[in-house]
C-alpha positions in Angstrom: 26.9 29.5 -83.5 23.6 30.9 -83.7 20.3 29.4 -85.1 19.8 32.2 -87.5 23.7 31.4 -89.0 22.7 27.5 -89.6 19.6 28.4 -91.7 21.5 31.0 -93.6 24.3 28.2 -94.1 21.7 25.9 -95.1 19.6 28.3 -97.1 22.6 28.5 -99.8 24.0 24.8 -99.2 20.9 22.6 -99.6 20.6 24.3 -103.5 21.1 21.7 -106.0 22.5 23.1 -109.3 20.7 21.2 -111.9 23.0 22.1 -114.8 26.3 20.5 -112.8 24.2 17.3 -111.4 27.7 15.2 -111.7 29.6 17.6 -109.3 26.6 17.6 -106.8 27.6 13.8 -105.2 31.1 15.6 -104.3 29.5 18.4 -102.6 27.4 16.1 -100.8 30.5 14.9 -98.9 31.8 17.9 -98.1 28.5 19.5 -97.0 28.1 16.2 -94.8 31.2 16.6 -93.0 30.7 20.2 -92.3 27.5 19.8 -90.8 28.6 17.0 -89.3 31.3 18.8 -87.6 29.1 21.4 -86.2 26.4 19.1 -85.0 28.8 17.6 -83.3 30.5 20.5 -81.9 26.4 21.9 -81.1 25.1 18.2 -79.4 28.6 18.6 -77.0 27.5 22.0 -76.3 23.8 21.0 -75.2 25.6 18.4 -73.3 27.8 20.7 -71.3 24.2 22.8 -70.2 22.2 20.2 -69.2 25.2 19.0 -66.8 25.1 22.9 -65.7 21.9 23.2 -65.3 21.9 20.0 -63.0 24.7 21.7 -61.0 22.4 24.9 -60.7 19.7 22.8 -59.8 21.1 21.4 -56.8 23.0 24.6 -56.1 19.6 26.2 -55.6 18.2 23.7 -53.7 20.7 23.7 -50.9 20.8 28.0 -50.8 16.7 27.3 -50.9 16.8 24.6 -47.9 19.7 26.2 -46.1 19.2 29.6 -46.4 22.0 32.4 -48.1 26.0 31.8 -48.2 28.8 34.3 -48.5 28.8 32.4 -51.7 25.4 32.8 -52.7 25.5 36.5 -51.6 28.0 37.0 -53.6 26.8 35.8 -56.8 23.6 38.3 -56.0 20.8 35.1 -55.0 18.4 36.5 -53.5 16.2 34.8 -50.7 12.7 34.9 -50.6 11.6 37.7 -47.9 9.6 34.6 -45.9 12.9 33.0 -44.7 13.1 29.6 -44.7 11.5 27.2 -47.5 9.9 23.9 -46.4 11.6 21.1 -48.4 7.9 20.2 -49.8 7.8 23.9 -51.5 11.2 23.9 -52.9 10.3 22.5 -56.0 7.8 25.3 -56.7 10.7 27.8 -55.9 13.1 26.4 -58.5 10.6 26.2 -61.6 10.2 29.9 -60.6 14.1 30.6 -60.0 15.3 33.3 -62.8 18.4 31.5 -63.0 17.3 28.2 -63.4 14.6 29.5 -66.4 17.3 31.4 -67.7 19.1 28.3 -67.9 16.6 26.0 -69.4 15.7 28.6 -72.1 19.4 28.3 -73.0 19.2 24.5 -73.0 15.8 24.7 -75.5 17.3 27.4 -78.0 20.8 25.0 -77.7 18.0 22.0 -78.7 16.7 23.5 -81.5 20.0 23.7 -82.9 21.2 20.5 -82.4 17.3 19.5 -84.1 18.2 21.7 -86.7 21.3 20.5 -87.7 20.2 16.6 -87.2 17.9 17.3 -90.0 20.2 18.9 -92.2 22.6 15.8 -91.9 19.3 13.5 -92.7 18.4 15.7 -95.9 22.1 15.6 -97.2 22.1 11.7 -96.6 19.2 12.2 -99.3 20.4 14.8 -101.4 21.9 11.6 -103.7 18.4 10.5 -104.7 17.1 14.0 -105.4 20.0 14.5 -107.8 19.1 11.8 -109.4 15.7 12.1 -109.2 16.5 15.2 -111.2 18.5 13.1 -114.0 15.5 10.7 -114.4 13.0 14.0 -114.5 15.4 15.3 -117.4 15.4 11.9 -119.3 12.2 11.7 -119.2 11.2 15.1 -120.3 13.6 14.8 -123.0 11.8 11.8 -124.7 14.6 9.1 -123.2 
């Protein structure tokens, strides 16, 4: 799911209808078990890249300390023209590697979601005291 789909979602879920403020607490379930649902389905997802990303890691640090495979070859890595790395510059090679940023760019936009939708759950957990914060507001601007 993208990030642009969970704020349209929530753009037209988090309204409160303020003529139908007894129907709004049964909503509230429902909306809470469908974000739930997809935050959890999201946080698994974020899961799953960080584990890849720690597989990519130390993918790239053996083809960067042991120099091109078959393997490597064939997934189109390409060496750095100076031959081998010293272990001591390896690190500097895999903040630069565009697999690896490509990676944790994937990871951040994947953390924004989950961030997203951990909000969302929080604001429907208080969406029962703005509804009736709304019932008070109309008592009291009714004279009661």
């Amino acid at each position: 799911m993208k990030l642009d789909e969970i704020h349209e979602m929530w753009a037209k879920d988090s309204n409160i209808d303020i003529t139908d403020l007894a129907n709004q607490s049964i909503i509230t379930s429902k909306l809470h078990a469908k974000y739930m649902r997809i935050f959890t389905e999201e946080r698994l997802l974020l899961r799953k890249y960080e584990q890849d990303g720690k597989r990519l890691k130390l993918l790239k640090y053996e083809f960067y300390t042991m120099g091109p495979s078959k393997e490597t070859q064939a997934l189109g890595w390409e060496h750095p023209p100076r031959g081998m790395i010293l272990k001591t510059e390896v690190p500097v090679y895999l903040d630069g590697d565009k697999e690896i940023i490509a990676n944790n760019l994937k990871i951040a936009m994947q953390q924004e979601k989950v961030d997203l939708l951990e909000s969302i759950v929080r604001q429907i957990g208080r969406r029962g005291y703005d509804a009736r914060n709304a019932i008070d507001f109309l008592k009291w601007s009714n004279g009661g």
